[in-house]
Backbone as a ProteinNet text record, in pm:
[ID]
protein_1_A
[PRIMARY]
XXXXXXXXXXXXXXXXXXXXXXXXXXXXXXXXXXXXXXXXXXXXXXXXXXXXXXXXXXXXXXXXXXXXXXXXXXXXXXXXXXXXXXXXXXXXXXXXXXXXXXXXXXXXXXXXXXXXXXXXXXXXXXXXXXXXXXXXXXXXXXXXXXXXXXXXXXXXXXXXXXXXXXXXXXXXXXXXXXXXXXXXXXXXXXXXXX
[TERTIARY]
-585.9	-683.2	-721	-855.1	-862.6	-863.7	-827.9	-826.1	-883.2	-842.4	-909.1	-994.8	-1150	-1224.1	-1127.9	-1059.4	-1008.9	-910.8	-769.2	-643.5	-649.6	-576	-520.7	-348.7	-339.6	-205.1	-186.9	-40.6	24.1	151.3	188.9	270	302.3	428.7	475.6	370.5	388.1	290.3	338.9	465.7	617.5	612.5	659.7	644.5	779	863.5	1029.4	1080.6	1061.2	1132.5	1110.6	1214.8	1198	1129.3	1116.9	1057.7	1039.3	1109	1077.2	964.4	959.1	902.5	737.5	737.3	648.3	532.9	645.7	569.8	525.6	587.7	520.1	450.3	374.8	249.3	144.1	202.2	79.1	70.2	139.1	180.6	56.7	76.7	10.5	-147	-197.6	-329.9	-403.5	-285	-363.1	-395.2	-353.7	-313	-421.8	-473.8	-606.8	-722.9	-707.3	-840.9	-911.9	-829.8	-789.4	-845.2	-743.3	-816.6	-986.8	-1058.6	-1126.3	-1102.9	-1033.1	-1017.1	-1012.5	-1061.3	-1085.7	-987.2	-932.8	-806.7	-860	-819.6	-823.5	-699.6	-675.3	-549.3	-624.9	-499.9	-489.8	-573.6	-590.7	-706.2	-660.6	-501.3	-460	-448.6	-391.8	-366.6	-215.7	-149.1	14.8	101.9	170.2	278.6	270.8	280	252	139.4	78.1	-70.9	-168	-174.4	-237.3	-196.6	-81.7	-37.3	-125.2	-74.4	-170.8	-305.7	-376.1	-547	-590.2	-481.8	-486.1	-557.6	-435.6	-413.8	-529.8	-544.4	-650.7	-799.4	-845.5	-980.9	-936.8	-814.7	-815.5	-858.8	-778.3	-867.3	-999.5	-1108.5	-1236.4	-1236.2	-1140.2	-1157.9	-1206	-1304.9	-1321.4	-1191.4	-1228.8	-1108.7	-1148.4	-1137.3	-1168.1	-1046.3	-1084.3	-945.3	-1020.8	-950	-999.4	-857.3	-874.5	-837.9	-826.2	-755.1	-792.4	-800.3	-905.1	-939.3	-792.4	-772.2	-633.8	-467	-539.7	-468.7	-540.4	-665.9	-765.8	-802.2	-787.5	-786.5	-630.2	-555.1	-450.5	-474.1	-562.2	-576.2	-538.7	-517	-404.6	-489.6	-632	-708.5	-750.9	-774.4	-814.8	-968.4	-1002.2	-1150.1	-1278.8	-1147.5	-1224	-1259	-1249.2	-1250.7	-1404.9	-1407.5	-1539.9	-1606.7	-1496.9	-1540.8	-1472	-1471.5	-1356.5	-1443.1	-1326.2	-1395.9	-1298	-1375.7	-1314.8	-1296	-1204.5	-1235.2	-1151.9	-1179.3	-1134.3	-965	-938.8	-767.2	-697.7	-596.9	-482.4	-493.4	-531.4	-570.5	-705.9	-828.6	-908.2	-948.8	-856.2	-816.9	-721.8	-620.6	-569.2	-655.3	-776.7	-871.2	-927.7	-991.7	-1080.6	-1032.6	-872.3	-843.5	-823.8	-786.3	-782.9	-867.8	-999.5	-1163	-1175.2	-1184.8	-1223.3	-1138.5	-1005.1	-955.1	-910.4	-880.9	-883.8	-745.2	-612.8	-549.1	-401.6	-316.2	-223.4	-106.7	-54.1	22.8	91.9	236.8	345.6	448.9	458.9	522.9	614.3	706.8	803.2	729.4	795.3	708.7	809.6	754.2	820.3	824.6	808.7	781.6	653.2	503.2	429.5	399.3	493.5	442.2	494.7	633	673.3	554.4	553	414.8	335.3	244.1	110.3	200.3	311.4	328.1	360.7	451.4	489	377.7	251.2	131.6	42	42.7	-24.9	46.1	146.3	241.5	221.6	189.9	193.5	53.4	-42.7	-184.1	-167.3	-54.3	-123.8	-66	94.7	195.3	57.5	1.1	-97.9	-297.1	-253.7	-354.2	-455.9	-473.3	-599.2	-632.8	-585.1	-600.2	-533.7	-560	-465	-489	-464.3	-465.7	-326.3	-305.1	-184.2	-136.8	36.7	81.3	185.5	225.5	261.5	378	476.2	622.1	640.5	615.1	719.8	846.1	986	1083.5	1124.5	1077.3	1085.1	1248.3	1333.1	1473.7	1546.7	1525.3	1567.9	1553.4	1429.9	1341.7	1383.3	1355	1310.2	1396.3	1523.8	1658.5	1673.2	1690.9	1694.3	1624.9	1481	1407.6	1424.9	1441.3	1496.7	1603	1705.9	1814.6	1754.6	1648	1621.1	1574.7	1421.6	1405.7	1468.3	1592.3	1686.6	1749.5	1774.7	1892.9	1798.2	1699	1567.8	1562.1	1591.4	1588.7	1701.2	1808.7	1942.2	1953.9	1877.7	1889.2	1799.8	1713.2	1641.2	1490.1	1481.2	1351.6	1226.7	1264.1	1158.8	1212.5	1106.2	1136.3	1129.4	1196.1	1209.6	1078.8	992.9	863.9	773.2	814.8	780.7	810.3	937.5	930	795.5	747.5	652.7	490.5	509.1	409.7	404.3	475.6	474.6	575.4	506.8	577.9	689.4	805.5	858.4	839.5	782.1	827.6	940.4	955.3	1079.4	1031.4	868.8	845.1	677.2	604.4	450.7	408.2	473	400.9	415.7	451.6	455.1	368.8	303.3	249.2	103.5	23.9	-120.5	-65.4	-61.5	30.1	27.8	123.6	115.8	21.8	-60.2	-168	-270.9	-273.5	-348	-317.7	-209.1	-161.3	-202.5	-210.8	-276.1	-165.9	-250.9	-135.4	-102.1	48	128	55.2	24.3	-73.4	55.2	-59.5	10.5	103.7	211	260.1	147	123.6	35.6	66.6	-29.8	56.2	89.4	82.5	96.4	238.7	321.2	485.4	550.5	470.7	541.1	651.5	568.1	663.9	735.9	748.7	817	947.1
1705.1	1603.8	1623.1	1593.1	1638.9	1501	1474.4	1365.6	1231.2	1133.4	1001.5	974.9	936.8	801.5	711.7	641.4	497.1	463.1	420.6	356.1	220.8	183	84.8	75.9	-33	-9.8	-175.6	-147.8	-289.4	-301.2	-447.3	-431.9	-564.8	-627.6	-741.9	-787.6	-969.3	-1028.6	-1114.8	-1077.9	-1130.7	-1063.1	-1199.6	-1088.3	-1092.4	-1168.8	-1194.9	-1060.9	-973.5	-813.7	-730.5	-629.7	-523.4	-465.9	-394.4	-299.9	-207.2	-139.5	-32.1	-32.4	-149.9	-135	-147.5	-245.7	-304.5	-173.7	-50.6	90.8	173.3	127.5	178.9	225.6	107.2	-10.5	3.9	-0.2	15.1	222.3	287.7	445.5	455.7	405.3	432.9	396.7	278	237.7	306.5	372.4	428.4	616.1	598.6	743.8	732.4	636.3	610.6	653	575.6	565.9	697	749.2	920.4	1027.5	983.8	1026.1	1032.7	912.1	899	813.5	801.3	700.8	560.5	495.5	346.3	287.8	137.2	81.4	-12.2	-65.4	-135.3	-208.7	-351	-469.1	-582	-668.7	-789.4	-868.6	-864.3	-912.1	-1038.4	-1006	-1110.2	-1048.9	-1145.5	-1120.3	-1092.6	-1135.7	-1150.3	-1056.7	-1040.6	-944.9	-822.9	-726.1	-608.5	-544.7	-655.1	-663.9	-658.9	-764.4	-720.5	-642.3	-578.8	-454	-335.5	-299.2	-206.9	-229.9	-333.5	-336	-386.1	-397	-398.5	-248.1	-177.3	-48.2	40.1	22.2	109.4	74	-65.7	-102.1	-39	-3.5	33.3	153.9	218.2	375.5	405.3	298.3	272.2	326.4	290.8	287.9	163.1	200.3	92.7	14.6	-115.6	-191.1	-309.2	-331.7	-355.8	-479.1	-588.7	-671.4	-764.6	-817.7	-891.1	-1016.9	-1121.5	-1248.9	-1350.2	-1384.6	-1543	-1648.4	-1710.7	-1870.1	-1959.4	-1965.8	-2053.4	-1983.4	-1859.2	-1818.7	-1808.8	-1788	-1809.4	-1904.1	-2032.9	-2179.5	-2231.1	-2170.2	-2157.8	-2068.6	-2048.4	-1942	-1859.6	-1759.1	-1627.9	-1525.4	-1522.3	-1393.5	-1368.1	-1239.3	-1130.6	-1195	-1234.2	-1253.8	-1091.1	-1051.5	-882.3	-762.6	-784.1	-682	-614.1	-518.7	-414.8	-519.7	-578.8	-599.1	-716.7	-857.1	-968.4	-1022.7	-976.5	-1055.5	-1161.4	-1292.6	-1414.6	-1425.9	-1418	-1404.2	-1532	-1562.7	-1705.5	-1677.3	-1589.8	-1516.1	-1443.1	-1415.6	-1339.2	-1197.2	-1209.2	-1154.9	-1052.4	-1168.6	-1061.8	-986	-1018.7	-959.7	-854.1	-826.6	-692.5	-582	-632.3	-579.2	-501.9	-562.6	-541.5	-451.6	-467.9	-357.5	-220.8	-226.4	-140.7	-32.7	-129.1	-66.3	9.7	-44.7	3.8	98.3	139.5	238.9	394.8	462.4	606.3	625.8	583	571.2	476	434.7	364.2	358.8	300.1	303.9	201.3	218.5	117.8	103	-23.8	-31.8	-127.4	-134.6	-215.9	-391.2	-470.7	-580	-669.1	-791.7	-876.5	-898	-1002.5	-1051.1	-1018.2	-1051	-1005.3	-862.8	-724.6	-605.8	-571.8	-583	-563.9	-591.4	-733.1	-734.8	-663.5	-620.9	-544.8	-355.6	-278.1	-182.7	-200	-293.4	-252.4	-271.5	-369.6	-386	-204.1	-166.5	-36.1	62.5	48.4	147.3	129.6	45.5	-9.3	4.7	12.2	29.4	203.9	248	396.1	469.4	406.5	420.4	390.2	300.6	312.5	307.6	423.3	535.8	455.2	338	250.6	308.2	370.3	474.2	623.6	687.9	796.5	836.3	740.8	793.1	775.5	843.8	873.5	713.6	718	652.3	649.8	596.7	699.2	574.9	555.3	459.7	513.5	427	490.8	445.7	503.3	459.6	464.6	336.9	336.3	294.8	355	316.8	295.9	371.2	299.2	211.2	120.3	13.1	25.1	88.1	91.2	195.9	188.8	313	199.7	46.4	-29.4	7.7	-28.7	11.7	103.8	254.8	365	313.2	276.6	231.8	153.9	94.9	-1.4	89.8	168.7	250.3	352.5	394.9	468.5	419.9	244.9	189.2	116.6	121.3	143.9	247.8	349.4	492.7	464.6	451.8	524.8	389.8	272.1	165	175	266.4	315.9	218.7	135	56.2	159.9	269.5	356.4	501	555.7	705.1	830.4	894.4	982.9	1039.3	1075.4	1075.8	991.9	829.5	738.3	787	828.4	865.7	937.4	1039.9	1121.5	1011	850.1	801.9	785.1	809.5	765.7	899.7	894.1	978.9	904	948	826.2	975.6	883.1	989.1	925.6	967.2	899.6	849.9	913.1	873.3	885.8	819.9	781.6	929.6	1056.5	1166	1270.5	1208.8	1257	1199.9	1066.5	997.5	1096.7	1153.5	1228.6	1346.2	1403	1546.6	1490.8	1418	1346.8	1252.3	1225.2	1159.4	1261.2	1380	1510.1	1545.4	1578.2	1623.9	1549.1	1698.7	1614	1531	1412.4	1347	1430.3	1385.3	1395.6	1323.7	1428.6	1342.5	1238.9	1149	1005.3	1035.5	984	982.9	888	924.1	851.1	757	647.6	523.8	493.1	566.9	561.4	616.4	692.9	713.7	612.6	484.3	402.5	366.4	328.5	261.3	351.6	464.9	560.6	616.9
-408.3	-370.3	-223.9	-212.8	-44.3	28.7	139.6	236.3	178.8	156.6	128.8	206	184.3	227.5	310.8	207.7	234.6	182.7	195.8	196.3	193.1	109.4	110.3	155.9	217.4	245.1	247.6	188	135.6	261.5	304.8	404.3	411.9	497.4	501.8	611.6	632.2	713.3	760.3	779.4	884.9	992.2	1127.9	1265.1	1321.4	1215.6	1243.2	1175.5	1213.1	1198.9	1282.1	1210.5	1345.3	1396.2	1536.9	1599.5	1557.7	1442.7	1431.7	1292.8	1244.1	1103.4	1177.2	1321.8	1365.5	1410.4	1482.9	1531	1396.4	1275.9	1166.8	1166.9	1152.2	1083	1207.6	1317.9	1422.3	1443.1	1413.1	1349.2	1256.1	1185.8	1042.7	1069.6	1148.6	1127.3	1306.6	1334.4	1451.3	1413.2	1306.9	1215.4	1151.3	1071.7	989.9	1082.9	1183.1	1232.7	1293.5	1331.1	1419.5	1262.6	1172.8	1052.7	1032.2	1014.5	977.8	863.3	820.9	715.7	720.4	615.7	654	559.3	638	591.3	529.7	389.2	336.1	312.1	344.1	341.9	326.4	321.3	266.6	386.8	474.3	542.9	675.5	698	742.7	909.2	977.4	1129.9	1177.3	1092.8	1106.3	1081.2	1119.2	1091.8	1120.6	972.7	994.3	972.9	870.3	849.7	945.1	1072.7	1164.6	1268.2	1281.1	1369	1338.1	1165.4	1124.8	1149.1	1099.6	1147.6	1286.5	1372.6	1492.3	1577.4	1495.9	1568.8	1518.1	1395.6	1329.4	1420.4	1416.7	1512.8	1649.7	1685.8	1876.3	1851.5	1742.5	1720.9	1678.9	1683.2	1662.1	1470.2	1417.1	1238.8	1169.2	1122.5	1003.9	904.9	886.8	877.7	766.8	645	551.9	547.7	538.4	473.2	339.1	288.9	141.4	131.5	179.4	171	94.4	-38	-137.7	-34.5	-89.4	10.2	14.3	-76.5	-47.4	110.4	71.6	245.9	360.8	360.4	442.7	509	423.6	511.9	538.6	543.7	654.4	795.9	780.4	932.9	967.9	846	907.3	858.3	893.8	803.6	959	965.9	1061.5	1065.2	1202.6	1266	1280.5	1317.3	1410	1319.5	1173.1	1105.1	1086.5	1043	1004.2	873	806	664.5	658.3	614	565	408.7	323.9	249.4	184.9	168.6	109.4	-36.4	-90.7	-253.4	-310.8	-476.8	-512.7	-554.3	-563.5	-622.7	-592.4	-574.2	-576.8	-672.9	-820.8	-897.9	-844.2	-803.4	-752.1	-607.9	-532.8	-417.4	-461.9	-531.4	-609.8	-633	-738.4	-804.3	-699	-658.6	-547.1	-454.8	-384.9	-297.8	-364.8	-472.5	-585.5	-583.8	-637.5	-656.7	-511.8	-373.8	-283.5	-216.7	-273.3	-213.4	-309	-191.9	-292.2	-301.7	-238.7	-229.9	-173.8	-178.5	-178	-59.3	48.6	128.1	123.9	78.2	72.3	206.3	311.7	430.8	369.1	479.7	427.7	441	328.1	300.6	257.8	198.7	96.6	-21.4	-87.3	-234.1	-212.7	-185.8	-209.4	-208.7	-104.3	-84	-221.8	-257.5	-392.5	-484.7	-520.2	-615.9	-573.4	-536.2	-517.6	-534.8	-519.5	-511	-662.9	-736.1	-875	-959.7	-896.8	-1008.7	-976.7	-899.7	-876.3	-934.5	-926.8	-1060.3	-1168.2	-1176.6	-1326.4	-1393.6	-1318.3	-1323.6	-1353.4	-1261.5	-1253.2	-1430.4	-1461.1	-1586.3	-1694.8	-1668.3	-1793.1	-1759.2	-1691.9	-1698.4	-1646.8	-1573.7	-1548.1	-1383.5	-1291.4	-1214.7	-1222	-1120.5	-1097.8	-986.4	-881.7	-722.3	-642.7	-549.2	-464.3	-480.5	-440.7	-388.5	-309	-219.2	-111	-26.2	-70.5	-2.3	76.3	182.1	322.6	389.7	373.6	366	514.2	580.2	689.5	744	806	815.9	731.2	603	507.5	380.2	442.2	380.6	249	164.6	52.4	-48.5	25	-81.2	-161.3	-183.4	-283.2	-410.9	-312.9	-488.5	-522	-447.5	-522.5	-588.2	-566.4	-699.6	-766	-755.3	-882.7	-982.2	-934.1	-1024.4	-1155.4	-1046.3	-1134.5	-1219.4	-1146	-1278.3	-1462.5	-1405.7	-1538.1	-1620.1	-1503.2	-1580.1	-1643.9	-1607.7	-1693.3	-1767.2	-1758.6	-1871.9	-1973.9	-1958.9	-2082	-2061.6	-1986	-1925.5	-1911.4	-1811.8	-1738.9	-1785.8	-1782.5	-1804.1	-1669.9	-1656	-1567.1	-1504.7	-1541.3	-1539.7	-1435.3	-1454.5	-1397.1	-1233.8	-1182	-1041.8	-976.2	-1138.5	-999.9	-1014	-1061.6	-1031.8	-876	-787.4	-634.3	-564.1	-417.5	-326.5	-209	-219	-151	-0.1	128.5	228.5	332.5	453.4	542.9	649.4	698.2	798.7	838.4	880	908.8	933.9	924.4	1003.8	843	784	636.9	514	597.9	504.6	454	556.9	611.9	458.1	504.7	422.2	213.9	199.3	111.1	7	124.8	72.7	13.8	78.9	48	-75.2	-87.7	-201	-349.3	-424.5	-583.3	-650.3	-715.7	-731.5	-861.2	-956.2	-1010.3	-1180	-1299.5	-1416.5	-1440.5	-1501	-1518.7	-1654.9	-1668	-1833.1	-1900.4	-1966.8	-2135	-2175.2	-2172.8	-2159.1	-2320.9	-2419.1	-2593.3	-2584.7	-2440.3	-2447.9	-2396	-2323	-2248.7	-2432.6	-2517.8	-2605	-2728.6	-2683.7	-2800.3	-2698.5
[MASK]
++++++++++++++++++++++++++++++++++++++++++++++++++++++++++++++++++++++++++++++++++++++++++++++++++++++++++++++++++++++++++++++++++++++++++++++++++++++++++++++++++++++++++++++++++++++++++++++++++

């Protein structure tokens, strides 16, 4: 696959964590912009969310966020963006970042980064995309869900296969590289149940 357009990248929107998850995220969207590539997120100001689209606008990148109204009139959606859009759901703010990106960037997050990385797997397991996805196991972050994954595998849940739906890398200077790369064909989603 050659270089993405546009990323999406999923990320926590907590500013009670570490420094190092924090240089990520501002790593990663100062990496976009230098790219040429335009970031597509959740559209907020907080956390790691606006570190990344912080950093990406300092590198003069286009900066795409997509917001449900019910978090929006709490006041935590990004003013400064290239693009804000207000949408009525949760559901179609998914969709939507979905549609507008060519590819996928997983930072370390919460209950919501989880949701949005296992619904994009799950999109990709039955064949409704087939674009990169790309975990970045920042300190660690994310050797959990690697054991989760596996303990699916060897519980007969997930199939071995399922790993090469995603690239897990170790660090923001591996993410570029990765994202290049063709992705991995999807298993067929008529083996999910045999």
């Amino acid at each position: 696959m050659k270089t993405p357009q546009s990323v999406c990248v999923y990320c926590g929107s907590s500013s009670r964590v570490s420094d190092v998850y924090k240089q990520a995220a501002h790593t990663l969207g100062a990496g976009l912009a230098e790219r040429g590539i335009q970031l597509v997120y959740g559209g907020g100001r907080v956390g790691l969310m606006g570190i990344v689209a912080d950093a990406a606008l300092a590198g003069g990148g286009q900066v795409v966020g997509i917001i449900p109204e019910h978090i929006q009139v709490k006041e935590v959606e990004h003013t400064g963006l290239t693009e804000l859009h207000v949408v009525d759901s949760m559901h179609t703010r998914k969709r939507m970042m979905m549609d507008r990106s060519d590819a996928f960037v997983v930072l370390p997050g919460g209950l919501g980064t989880l949701d949005e990385a296992f619904e994009i797997l799950t999109w990709k397991q039955l064949a409704l995309h087939d674009k990169p996805v790309v975990v970045v196991d920042v300190d660690g972050y994310w050797q959990p869900f690697e054991a989760l994954i596996d303990h699916m595998i060897a519980a007969g849940f997930c199939q071995p296969g399922h790993k090469r739906l995603y690239t897990t890398v170790a660090s923001i200077d591996a993410v570029f590289p990765a994202l290049a790369a063709q992705p991995e064909p999807v298993i067929a989603p008529e083996t999910k149940w045999l």
